[in-house]
C-alpha positions as CSV (number, residue, x, y, z in Angstrom):
1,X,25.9,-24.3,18.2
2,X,25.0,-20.4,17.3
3,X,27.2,-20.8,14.1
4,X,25.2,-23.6,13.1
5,X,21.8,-22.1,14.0
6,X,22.8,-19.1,11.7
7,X,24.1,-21.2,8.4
8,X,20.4,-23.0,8.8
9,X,18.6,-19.1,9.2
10,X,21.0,-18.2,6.5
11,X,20.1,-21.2,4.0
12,X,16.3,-20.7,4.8
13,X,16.3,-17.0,4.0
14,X,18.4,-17.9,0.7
15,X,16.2,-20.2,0.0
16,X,13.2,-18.1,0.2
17,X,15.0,-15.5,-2.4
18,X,15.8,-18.0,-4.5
19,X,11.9,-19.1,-4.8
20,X,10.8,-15.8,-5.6
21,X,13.6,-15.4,-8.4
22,X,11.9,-19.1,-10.1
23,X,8.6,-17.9,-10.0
């Protein structure tokens, strides 16, 4: 349950970087 809680926090965060690097 925690492990997958992190990998979504994780993807989120990633995600978030990987915006910024597009824009």
């Amino acid at each position: 349950m925690f492990y997958f809680i992190g990998e979504k926090i994780n993807y989120y965060l990633w995600g978030k970087e990987n915006l910024k690097k597009l824009k």
